[in-house]
Structures are given as structure tokens and as C-alpha cells.
N, C-alpha and C positions, 0 to 999 in steps of 0.2 A: 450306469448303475451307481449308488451312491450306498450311504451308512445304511440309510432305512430301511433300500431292498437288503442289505445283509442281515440288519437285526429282523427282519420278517421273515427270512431264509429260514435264522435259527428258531424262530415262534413255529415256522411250520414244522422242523426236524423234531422241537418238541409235542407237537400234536401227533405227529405219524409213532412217533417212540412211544407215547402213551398209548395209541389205539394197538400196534404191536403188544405192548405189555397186556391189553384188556384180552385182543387176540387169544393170544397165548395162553393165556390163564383161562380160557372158556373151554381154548380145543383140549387142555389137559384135564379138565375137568370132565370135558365127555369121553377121552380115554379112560380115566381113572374109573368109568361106570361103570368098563367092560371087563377091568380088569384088580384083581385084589392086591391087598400088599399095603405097605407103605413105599412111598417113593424113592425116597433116600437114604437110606441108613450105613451108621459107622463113621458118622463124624463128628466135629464138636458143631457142627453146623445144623444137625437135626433138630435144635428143638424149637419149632416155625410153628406155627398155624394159619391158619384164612384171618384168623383174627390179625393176626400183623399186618395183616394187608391194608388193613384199613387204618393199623392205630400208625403203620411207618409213616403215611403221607401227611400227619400233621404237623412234622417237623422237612417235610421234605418240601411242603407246599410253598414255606417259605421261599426256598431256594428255585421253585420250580418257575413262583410268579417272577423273575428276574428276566427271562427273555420277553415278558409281557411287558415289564416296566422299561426296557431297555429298549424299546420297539416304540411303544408310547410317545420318551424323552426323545428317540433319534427324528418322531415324524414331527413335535412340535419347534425342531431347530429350523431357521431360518436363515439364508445368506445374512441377513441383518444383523439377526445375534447369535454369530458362530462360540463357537467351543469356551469357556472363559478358563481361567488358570483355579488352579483347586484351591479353594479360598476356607480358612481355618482347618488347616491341613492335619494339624494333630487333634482336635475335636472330630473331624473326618475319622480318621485311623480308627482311635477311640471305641466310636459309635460303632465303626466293623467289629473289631473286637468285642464287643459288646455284645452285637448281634449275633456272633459264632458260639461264645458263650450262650446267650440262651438257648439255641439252637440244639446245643450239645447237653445243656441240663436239662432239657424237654424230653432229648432223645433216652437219656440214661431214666429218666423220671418215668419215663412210659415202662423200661424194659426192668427196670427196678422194683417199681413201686406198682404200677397198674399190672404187669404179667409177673411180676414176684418171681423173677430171674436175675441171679447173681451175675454182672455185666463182666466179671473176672473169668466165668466158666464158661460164661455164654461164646465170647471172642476167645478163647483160648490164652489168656494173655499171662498164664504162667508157663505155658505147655514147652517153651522152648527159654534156656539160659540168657542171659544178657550179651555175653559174646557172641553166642550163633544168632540174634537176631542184628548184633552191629552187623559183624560180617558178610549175611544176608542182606543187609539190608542195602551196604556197600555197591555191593554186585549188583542186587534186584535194579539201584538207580542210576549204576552206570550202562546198563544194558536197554534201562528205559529213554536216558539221556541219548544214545545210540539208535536205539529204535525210533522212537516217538518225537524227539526234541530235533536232531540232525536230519533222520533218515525222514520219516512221514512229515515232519515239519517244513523242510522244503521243498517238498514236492508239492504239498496243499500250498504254501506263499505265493509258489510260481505258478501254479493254475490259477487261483483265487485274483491276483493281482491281474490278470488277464479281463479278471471279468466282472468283477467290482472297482476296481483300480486299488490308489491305497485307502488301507481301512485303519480307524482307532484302535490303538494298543487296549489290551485290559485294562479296567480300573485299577489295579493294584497296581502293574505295571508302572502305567501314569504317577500313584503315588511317590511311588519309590522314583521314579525320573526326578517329582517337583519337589522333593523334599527340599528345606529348608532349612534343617536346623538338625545335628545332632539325633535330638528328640522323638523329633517326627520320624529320622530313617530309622532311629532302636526300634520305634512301636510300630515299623510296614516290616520292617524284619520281623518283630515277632508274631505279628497276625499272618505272614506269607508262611514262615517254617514254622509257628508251633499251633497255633491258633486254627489256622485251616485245614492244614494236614489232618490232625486228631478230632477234629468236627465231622471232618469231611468223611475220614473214613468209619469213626462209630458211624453216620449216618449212611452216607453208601454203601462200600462194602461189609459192615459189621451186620446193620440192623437190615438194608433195603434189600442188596447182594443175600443176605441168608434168607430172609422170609420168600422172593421169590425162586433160587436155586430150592427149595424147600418144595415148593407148589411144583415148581417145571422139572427145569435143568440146568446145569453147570451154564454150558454154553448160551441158550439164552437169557440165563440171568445175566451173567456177564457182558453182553449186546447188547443189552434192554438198559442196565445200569450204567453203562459206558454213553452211550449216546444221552442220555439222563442229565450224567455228569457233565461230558462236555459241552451242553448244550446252557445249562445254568451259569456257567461261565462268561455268557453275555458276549461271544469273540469270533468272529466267524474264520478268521486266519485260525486259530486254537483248535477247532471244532474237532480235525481229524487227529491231530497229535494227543488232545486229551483223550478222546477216544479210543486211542490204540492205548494209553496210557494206562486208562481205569481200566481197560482187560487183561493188560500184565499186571495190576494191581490187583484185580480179584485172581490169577492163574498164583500168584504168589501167593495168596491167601487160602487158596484151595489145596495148595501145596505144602502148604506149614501147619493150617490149622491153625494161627497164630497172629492175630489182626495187630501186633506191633510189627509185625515186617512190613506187608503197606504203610503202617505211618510211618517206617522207617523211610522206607522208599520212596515217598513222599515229601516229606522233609528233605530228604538228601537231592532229591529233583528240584525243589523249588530254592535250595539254598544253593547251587550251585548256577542255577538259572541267574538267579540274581547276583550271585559273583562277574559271572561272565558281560551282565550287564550294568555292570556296575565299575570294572574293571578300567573301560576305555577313558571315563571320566574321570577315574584318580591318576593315570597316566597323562592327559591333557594338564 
């Protein structure tokens, strides 16, 4: 088994997570026929419609075509022309940043300006002080680092490596390894902890996480966005730690009502990721 069958692994785990999400949204739909009400109420999380459903995936489609293009790149490598070194490394970075950025004013532009909802009330992001969402936040990512990063992390390596052998680091990863310059590691540091985090989670768990928890339920929104998430990440070692990852990510967000404690937790997971890996090369 080599890269290709992995990046095809994770193309299929996104086609099964989509047909689940269509799934699901069909059986609740023919429950809902049988029965009156609204679904969900009493949270800052209610105000969803069917209409989000359609307007979340055009900021999410970006993200989703990544296990297609990573699938693509992996089949047209050849023993010939293996892996090259990351060539204009800070135009690289840049360009991501770039891309999270529009990503993220697409996303606030839909729920702003096309559904005419204030993105401060919609995420709850005053609903909890600045200290209880540090302190929160503290916790929420050393529990994840615990769970997700140590605990389910090595378990998926050491099965995975069994049966793909070894596989390529993330691209960001790789960045932050090949840095060169000052420069380049400030701007992988800041598209890793500030850039991604707060992209990611307006777009998952803010806008994706509330419009389907909205239609279904907690629990398979959370499922449904978790394998979403880990799956856009292009990594098939990753696949299950981010996955457990983004479901303690939306349980804390369920929990607070308050979408800076994910980005907190968020940030404090990927910044300390990156400490640890970054650590052994300033000792050398």
C-alpha cells in the first residue's frame, strides 16, 4: 500500500460522511412529518434553517475538494519525480493564509449579509467573560491533547503504519519542518494557531455544526462534522485524532454556547503541537 491508496482511503471516508449527512437529513425529514414541534430549542444555536444547508457548502466545498486534489497530486507522482522540497516557502504560507481568509469572509458574508444575522449573537461570542473562556479553553486543549493527540493518535499510527507503511506528514506540518527563514516560520505559526483555528471553527462548528445539529441532532451533527473535518485535512495518520478532536470541539461548544472556547481549544492544540515539534530541533 503506498500514499495514493491512503489519499483514496480518505476520498472514500469523504463520500460515505456526505452520503451519511444526505442520510440523515432525509430520515429526519420523514420523522419530522409524523411529528410537530420544532427540533431544537433553547439555545444560541437555534436560529438554522434548510436554507443553510445549502448556502454552508459554498464555503465548505472549498475545503471539501482537498481530499480530491490530494488524491489527484498523490496518483500523478512517480518513482521518478518523488516528493520536491517546498519551493518559495513564504509565498506558499501566504497564499494559505490567503485562502483561510477568504474562506472566513465568505463564510461571515453569507451569515451577515445574505441571512442578515449578527455573527456575534449567532456564535455566542459574548455570552461567556475573557477569563472563563482562557481557562476553558486551557482545559478543553489539554484534555484534547490527552485524548486525541497522545491517546487515539497512537493508536491510529501504530495500526495505520501496519498497513499503509509510512505515510506524509500534513502540509503545514512539512511547512513548519522546511522553514527557512525567521519569516516563513512567524507566517506557518500564524496560519497554524490563528488563521486556521478561527476559519475553521466559524466554518465547522459555528455555521456547519449549527445548521445541521439544527435539522437533526447534537450527536450526529457532531459525527457528520468530525469526519468532514478530519477528512479535509488531507492526512490519513490524522484522520482519527482529528476526529475525536472536532467532537470534543463541537461537546465544548454545546457546552458553553460560546464558539471562542473551540477556537480557544483550537489554538492551544495546534500551538502546543507545534512547540513539541519543534522543540527537538532547537535542542540539536
Amino acid at each position: 500500500m503506498d500514499e495514493l491508496a491512503a489519499k483514496q482511503v480518505l476520498l472514500d471516508i469523504e463520500l460515505i460522511t456526505l452520503i451519511a449527512l444526505a442520510m440523515g437529513l432525509f430520515f429526519y425529514w420523514i420523522f419530522r412529518r409524523f411529528k410537530r414541534g420544532d427540533l431544537i430549542e433553547g439555545s444560541v444555536l437555534d436560529d438554522y434553517d434548510g436554507f443553510d444547508l445549502i448556502l454552508m457548502f459554498f464555503p465548505a466545498i472549498l475545503f471539501l475538494m482537498n481530499p480530491i486534489v490530494e488524491a489527484v497530486i498523490a496518483g500523478n507522482k512517480t518513482p521518478e519525480t518523488p516528493d520536491k522540497p517546498v519551493e518559495n516557502g513564504i509565498g506558499a504560507v501566504l497564499v494559505n493564509i490567503g485562502y483561510f481568509a477568504f474562506v472566513g469572509i465568505m463564510t461571515y458574508g453569507i451569515i451577515e449579509w445574505i441571512r442578515n444575522r449578527r455573527v456575534v449573537d449567532l456564535f455566542g461570542l459574548r455570552r461567556l467573560s475573557v477569563p472563563r473562556i482562557i481557562i476553558l479553553s486551557i482545559f478543553g486543549g489539554i484534555v484534547s491533547l490527552a485524548v486525541c493527540a497522545w491517546g487515539v493518535g497512537s493508536f491510529s499510527n501504530f495500526f495505520l503504519e501496519d498497513i499503509f507503511g509510512e505515510l506524509d506528514l500534513q502540509e503545514p506540518v512539512k511547512m513548519l519542518q522546511e522553514s527557512d527563514s525567521v519569516i516563513h516560520l512567524g507566517l506557518s505559526i500564524l496560519m497554524a494557531c490563528i488563521a486556521a483555528p478561527v476559519v475553521e471553527e466559524i466554518l465547522f462548528r459555528g455555521y456547519m455544526y449549527g445548521t445541521i445539529r439544527r435539522l437533526t441532532n447534537p450527536l450526529f451533527a457532531a459525527v457528520i462534522i468530525g469526519g468532514l473535518f478530519a477528512v479535509v485535512h488531507g492526512n490519513l495518520p490524522a484522520l482519527l485524532p482529528l476526529w475525536a478532536f472536532s467532537i470534543l470541539l463541537c461537546l465544548a461548544y454545546e457546552l458553553t454556547g460560546c464558539l471562542w472556547v473551540p477556537v480557544g481549544m483550537h489554538v492551544f492544540f495546534n500551538a502546543v503541537n507545534i512547540v513539541l515539534m519543534l522543540l527537538p530541533e532547537s535542542v540539536e
